[in-house]
C-alpha positions in Angstrom: -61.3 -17.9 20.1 -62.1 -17.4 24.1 -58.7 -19.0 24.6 -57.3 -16.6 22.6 -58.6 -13.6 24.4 -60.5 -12.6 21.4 -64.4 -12.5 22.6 -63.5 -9.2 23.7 -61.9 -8.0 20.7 -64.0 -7.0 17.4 -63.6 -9.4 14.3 -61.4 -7.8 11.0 -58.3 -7.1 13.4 -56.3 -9.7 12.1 -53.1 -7.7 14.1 -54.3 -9.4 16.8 -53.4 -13.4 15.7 -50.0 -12.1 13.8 -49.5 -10.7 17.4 -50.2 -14.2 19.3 -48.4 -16.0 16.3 -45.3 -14.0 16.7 -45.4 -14.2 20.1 -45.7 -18.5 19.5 -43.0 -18.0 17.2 -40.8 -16.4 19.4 -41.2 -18.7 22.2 -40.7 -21.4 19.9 -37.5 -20.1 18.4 -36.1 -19.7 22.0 -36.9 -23.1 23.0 -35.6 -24.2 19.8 -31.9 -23.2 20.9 -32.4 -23.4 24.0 -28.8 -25.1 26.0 -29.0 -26.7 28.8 -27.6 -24.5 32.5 -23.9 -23.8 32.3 -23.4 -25.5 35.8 -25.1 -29.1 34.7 -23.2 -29.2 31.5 -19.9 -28.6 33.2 -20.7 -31.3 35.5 -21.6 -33.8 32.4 -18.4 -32.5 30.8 -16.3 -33.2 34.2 -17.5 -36.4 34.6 -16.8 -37.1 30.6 -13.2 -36.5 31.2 -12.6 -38.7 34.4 -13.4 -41.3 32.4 -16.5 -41.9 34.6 -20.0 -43.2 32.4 -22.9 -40.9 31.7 -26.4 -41.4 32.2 -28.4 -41.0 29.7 -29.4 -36.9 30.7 -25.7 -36.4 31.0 -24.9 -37.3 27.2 -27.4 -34.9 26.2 -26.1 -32.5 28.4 -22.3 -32.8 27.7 -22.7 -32.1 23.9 -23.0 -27.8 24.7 -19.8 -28.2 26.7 -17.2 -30.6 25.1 -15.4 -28.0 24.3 -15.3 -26.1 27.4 -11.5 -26.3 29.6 -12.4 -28.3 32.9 -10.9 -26.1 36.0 -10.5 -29.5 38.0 -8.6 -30.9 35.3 -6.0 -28.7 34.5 -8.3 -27.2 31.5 -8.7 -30.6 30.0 -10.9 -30.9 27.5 -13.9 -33.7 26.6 -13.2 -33.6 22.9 -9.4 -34.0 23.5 -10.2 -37.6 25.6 -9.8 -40.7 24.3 -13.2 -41.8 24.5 -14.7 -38.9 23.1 -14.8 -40.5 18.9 -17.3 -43.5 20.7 -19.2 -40.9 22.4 -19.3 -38.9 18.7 -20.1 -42.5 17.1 -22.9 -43.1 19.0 -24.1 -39.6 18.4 -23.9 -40.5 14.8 -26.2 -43.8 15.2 -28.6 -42.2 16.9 -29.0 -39.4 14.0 -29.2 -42.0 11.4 -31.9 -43.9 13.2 -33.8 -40.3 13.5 -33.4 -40.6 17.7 -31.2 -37.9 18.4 -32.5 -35.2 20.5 -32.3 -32.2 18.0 -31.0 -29.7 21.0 -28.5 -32.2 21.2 -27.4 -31.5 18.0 -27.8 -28.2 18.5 -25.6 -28.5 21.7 -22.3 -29.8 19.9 -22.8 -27.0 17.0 -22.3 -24.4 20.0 -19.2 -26.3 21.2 -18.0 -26.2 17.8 -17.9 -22.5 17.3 -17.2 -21.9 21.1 -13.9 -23.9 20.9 -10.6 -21.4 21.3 -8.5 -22.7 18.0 -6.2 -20.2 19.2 -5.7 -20.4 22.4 -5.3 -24.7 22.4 -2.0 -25.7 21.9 -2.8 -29.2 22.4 -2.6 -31.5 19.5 -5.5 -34.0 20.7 -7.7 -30.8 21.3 -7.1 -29.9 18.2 -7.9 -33.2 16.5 -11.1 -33.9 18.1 -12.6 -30.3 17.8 -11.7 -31.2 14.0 -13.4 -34.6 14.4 -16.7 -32.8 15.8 -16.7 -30.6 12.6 -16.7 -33.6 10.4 -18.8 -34.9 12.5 -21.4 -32.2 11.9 -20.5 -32.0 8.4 -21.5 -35.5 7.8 -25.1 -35.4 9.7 -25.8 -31.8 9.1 -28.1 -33.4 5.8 -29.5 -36.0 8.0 -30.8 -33.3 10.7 -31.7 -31.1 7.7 -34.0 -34.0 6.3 -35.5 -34.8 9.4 -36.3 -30.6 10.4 -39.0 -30.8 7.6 -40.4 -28.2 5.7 -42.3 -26.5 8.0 -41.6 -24.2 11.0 -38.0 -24.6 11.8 -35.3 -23.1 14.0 -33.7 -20.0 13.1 -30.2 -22.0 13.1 -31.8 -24.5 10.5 -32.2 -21.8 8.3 -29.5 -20.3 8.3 -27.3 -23.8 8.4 -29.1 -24.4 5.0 -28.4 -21.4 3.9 -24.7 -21.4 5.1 -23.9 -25.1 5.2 -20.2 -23.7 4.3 -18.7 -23.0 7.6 -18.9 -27.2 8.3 -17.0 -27.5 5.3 -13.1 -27.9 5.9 -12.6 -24.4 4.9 -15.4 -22.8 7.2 -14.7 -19.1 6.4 -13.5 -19.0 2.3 -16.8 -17.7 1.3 -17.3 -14.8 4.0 -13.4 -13.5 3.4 -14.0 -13.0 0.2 -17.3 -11.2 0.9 -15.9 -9.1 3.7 -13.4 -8.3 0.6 -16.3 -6.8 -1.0 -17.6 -4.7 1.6 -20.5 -8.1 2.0 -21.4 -8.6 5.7 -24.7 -9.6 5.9 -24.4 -13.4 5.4 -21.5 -13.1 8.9 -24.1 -10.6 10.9 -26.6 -13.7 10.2 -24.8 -16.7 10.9 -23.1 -14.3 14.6 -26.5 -14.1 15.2 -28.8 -17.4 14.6 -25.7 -19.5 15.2 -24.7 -17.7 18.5 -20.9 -17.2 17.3 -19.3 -15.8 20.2 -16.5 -12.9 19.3 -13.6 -15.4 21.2 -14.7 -17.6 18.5 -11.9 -19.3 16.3 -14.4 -18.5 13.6 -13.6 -14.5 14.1 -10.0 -15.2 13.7 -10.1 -17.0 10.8 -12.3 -15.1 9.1 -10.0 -12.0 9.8 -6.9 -13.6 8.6 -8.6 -15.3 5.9 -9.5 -11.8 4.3 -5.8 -10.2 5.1 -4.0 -13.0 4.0 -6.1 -13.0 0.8 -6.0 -9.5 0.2 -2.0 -10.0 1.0 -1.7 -12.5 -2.3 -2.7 -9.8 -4.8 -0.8 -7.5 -6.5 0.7 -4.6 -4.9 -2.3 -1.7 -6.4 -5.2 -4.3 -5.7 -4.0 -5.1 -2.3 -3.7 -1.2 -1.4 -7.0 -0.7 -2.5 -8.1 -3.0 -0.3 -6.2 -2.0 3.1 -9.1 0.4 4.0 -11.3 -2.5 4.0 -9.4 -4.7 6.1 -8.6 -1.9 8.6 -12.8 -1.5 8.8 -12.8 -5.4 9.1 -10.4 -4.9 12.2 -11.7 -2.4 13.7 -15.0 -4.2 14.1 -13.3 -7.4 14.7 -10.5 -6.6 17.4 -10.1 -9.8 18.8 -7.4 -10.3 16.8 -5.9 -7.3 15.6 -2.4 -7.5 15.8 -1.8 -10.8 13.9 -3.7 -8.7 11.1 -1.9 -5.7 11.1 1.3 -7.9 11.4 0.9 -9.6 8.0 -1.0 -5.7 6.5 2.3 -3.9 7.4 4.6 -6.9 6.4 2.9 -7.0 3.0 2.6 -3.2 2.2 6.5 -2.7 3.0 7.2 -5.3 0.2 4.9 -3.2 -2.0 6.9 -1.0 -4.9 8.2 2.2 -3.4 5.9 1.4 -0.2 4.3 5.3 -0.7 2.9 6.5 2.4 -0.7 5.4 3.4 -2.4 7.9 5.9 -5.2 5.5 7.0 -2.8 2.6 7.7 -0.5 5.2 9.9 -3.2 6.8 11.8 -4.9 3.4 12.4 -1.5 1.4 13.4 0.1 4.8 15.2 -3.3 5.2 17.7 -2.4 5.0 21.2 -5.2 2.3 21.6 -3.7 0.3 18.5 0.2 0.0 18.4 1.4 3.9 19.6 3.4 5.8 17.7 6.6 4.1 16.3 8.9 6.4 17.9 8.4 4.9 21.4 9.5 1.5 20.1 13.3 2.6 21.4 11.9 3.8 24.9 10.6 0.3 25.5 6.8 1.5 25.0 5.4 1.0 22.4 6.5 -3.1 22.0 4.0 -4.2 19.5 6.4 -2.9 17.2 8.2 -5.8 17.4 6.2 -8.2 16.0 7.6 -6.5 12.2 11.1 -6.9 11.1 12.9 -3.4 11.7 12.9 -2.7 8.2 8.9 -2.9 8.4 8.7 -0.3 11.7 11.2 2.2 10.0 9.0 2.5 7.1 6.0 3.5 9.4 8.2 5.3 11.2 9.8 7.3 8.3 5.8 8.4 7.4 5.4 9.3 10.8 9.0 11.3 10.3 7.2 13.0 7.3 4.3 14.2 9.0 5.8 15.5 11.8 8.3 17.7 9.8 5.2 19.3 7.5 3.2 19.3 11.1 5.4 21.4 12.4 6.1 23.8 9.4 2.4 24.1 8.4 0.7 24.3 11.9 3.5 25.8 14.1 6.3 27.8 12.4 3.1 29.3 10.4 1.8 30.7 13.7 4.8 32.7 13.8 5.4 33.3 9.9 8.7 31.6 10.2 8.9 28.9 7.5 11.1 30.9 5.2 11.2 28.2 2.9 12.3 25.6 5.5 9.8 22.8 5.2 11.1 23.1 1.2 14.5 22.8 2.2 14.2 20.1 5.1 11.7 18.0 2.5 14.7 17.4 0.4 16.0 15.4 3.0 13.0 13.9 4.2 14.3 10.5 3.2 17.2 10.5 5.2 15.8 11.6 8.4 15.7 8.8 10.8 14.0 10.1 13.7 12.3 13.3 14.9 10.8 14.5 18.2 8.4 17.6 18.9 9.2 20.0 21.4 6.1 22.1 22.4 5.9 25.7 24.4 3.7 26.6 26.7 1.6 29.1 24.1 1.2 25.4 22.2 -0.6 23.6 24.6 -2.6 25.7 26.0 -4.0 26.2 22.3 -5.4 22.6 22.5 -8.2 23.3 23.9 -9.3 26.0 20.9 -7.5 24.6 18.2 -8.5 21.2 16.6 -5.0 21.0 14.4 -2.8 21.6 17.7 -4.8 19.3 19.7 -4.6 16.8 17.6 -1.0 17.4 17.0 -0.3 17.1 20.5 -2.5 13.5 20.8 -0.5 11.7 18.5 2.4 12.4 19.6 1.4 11.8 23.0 4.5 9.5 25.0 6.9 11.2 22.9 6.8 15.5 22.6 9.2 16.9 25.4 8.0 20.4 26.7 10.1 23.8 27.0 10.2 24.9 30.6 11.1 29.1 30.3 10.2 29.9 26.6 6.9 30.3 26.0 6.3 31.1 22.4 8.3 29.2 20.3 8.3 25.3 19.3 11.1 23.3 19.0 11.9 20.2 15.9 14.5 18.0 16.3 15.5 15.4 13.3 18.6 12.9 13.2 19.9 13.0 9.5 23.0 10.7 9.7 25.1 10.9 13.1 23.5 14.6 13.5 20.9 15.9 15.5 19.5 18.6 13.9 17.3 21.3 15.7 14.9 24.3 14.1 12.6 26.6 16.1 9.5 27.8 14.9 10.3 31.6 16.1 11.7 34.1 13.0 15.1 35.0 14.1 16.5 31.7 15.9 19.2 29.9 13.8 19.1 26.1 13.2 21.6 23.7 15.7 23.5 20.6 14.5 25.1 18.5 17.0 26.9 15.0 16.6 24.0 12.7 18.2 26.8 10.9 20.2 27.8 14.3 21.8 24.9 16.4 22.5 24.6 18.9 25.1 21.4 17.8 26.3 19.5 14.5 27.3 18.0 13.1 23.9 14.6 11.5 25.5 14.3 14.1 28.2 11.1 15.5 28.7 11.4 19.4 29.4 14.2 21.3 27.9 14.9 25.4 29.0 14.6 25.7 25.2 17.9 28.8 25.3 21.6 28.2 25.7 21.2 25.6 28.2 20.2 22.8 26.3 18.5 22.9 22.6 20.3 26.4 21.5 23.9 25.6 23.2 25.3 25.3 20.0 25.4 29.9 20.0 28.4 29.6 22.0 29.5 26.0 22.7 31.1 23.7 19.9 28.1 22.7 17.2 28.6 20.7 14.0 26.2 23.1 12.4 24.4 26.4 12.5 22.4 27.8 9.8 20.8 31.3 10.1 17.9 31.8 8.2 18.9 35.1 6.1 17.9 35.7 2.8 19.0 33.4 0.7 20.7 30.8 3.6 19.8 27.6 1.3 22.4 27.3 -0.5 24.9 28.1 2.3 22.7 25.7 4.4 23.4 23.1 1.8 27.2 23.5 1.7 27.4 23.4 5.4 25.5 20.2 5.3 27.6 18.8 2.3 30.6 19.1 4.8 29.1 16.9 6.9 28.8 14.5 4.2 24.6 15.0 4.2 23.7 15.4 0.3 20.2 16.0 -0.7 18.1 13.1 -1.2 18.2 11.3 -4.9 16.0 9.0 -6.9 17.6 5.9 -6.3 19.5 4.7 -9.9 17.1 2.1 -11.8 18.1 -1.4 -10.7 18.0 -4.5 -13.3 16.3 -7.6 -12.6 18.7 -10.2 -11.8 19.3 -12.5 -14.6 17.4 -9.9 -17.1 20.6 -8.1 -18.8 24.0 -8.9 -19.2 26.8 -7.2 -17.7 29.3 -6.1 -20.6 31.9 -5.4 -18.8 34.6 -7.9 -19.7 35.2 -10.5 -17.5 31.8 -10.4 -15.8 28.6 -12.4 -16.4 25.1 -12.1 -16.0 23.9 -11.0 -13.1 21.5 -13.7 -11.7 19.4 -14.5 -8.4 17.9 -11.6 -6.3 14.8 -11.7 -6.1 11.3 -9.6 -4.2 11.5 -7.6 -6.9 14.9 -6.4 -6.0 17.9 -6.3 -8.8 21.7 -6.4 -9.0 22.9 -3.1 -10.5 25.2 -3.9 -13.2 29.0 -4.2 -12.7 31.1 -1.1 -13.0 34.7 -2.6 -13.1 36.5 -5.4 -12.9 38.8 -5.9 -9.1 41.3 -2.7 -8.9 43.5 -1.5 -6.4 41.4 0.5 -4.0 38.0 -0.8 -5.3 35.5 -3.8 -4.6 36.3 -7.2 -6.5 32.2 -6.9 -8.9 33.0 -10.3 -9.8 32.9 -11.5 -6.4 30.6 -9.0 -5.2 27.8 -10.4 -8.0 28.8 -13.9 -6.7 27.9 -13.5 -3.2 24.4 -11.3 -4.1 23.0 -13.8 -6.0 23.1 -16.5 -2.9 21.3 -14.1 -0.8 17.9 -14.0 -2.0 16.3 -10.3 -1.4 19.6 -8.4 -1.3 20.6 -6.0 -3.8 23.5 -3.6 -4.9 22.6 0.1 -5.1 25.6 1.5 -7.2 25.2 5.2 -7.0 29.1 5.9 -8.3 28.1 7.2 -11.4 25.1 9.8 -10.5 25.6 13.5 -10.9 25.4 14.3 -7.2 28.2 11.5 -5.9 27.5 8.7 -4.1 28.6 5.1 -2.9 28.7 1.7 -3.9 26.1 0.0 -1.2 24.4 -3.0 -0.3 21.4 -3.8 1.0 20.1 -6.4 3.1 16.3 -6.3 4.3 16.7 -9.5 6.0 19.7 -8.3 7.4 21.5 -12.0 7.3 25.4 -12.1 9.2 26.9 -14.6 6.6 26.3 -12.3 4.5 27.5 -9.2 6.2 30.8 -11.4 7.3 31.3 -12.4 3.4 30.9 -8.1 2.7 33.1 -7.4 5.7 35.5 -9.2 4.0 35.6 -7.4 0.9 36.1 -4.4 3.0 32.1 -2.9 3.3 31.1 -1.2 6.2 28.3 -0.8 7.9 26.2 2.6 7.6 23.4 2.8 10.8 22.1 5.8 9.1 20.6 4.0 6.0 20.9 0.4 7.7 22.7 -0.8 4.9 26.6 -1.5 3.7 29.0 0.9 1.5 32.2 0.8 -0.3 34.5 3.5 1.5 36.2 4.9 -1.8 38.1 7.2 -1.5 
């Protein structure tokens, strides 16, 4: 009790042992993982890889750094040498006789999680950090046997507890939980275990969940992308491998609906930047997803902007007149759109949350007008047109042909009059549309001239191999597949029209493609074909049946006449 410091202390205070018992236990807990310094274990490690023999402190000490890349050795590693399956052998022997130094143990665990799966491209790395986990695997129940039953080390407990991540598949179990919103069993084994965010633990764990969410069906997996965006944010490390296979999968989704979380969460100017700047040579994460993948973020970042700009700035100045209605029936052929803010506009972000935001994320991309002040400009591509509205009552609507316009496309301040964005008052324009009462339907002639129809639901399209064409002379359609059908046949080969026969023939060896026959609808239309993976044998093999190519839908027509 003296040694305790409690003759000074009054007896019925137990507080004051828990206190001294905690303290004992913490002390023993750090000792208990306690590693050995950086500096002598790089040393042991060094020495391991030159071949060179170890004392017997030195194989104690090399076990927290078999793992680590040695400078001297062009980032050689010890569990990549040859003679590092004796040196795990005799690690073995010793645990089965009961001799081996339980920090030792303790030492290789570290290397294990510590090791950069990633970042190794080396095969014998590779193999012998694979070796060390069946290593521990193996002697984990030996070490378990021999920590007893009373006071043990935090990473004891939690090893018994979580003996799954020495299994061959180390991170199954906590995917699944992260899946389910279940952290608590990662958050213990980060922290008793010492798992350091580089860790190839992180990044499996990550992809384990994305991938996993990735193999359900289209509504369960959407349910789950605000989970794995929550699991990404927390987890950044690897970010961009996640949102990789997240975007890839949610494009092969039915009808791919807009998802705000996933945009604002990809489109960030921290995370991938807004689409948009992929052509400027910005923004070149965007890259990493097939085109077909970036347009469809791109076309929800298209949408926004367009109701942005009719519900936050043309309502500043009452000047919709039923023009976000009007341009929303094309909203699926726009291709491309860029803000143009006046002066009045950004000086309203520091006031007005909706601006300022507005302005953020769009920020790389906006242009600014130079000598009008109170007026906002929108410009869209729809086609080969670039189309451009004004948020001001009273200023008509510009069309140009996108390959002659009278201004620079990606500039970044325009005069905002007759010089650049309005020349089309006096100067040649494609279009004009002046927004008198009732300019809708005229604005929807003008545009029909221009061959620019309002956006239709696309015809329903047949599974291949599901229904058999009755026209005579051509058989069941067979083969596409993702989901993706081959409209039925509308006519045997005529003069002046597309050989079906063939055309079927050549769609079902090209898994993934698909005919879109829109012919036959009440608004007119073309035969096309499209091509996600966008293959050239089999654009040379439509070429040849006299298809061309349309860069406004990214996808191959019949040219009727």
């Amino acid at each position: 009790m003296a040694v305790m410091g409690l003759h000074a202390g009054e007896f019925g205070k137990p507080e004051l042992v828990e206190k001294l018992t905690r303290e004992a236990e913490e002390l023993f807990q750090g000792f208990a993982r306690a590693k050995p310094s950086k500096e002598d274990a790089y040393a042991a490690a060094r020495t391991f890889v030159r071949g060179q023999p170890l004392d017997a402190w030195q194989r104690d000490l090399v076990a927290s750094a078999v793992a680590e890349p040695i400078r001297e050795q062009a980032g050689a590693m010890a569990l990549a040498s040859r003679q590092f399956p004796t040196l795990l052998a005799s690690y073995e022997a010793e645990t089965k006789r009961g001799d081996l130094w339980r920090l030792t143990w303790h030492g290789l665990l570290y290397s294990y999680f510590h090791f950069n799966l990633d970042g190794s491209r080396d095969d014998a790395a590779r193999a012998g950090w694979e070796a060390l986990r069946v290593f521990l695997e193996r002697t984990w129940p030996l070490i378990d046997r021999q920590a007893g039953k009373d006071l043990v080390p935090d990473w004891v407990n939690v090893l018994r507890l979580e003996a799954d991540v020495l299994t061959s598949r180390p991170v199954e179990k906590y995917s699944r939980a992260y899946l389910r919103g279940e952290t608590d069993a990662t958050d213990r084994l980060a922290a008793d275990l010492g798992i350091p965010p580089s860790s190839w633990f992180w990044h499996s764990l990550v992809l384990g969940a994305v991938h996993r969410a990735a193999a359900e069906v289209d509504a369960e997996f959407r349910r789950l992308v605000p989970q794995l965006i929550k699991l990404i944010q927390n987890k950044p490390g690897f970010r961009d491998e996640a949102i990789e296979v997240i975007l890839i999968r949610y494009h092969a989704c039915k009808g791919a609906p807009p998802d705000e979380l996933l945009r604002d969460f990809v489109c960030q100017p921290t995370v991938w930047r807004n689409p948009k700047l992929k052509a400027a040579g910005i923004a070149t994460a965007w890259n990493r997803v097939p085109d077909p993948v970036w347009q469809m973020v791109l076309s929800w970042v298209n949408e926004r902007n367009l109701k942005d700009f009719f519900d936050i700035l043309a309502a500043r100045n009452n000047a919709d007149e039923g023009r976000l209605a009007f341009w929303s029936k094309y909203l699926k052929q726009i291709t491309w759109t860029r803000l143009v803010f006046g002066a009045d506009t950004m000086s309203l972000k520091q006031s007005n949350a909706e601006v300022r935001n507005l302005i953020a994320r769009e920020e790389g991309a906006y242009a600014q007008l130079t000598r009008f002040l109170d007026f906002d400009g929108f410009m869209m591509q729809i086609g080969p047109y670039i189309i451009i509205e004004f948020s001001k009552t009273g200023k008509a609507c510009y069309g140009y042909q996108a390959d002659r316009l009278p201004f620079e496309r990606y500039a970044r301040h325009y005069d905002g009059g007759t010089e650049d964005l309005a020349a089309g008052y006096s100067q040649d324009r494609a279009l004009r549309i002046h927004h008198s009462k009732g300019w809708e339907w005229k604005a929807e002639q003008d545009l029909r001239k221009l061959g620019i129809v309002p956006d239709v639901a696309s015809p329903r399209r047949v599974a291949a191999g599901s229904v058999a064409d009755t026209t005579p002379g051509v058989g069941r359609t067979t083969g596409a597949g993702n989901g993706l059908g081959i409209a039925a046949a509308a006519s045997n080969s005529t003069a002046g029209r597309p050989d079906m026969t063939r055309l079927n023939a050549i769609i079902t060896r090209f898994r993934g493609a698909s005919i879109d026959d829109r012919r036959k609808s009440s608004s007119g239309g073309r035969l096309w074909v499209e091509d996600p993976l966008q293959r050239a044998q089999l654009a040379s093999e439509l070429k040849s049946l006299g298809f061309k190519w349309a860069n406004s839908r990214e996808a191959w027509y019949y040219p009727e006449s």
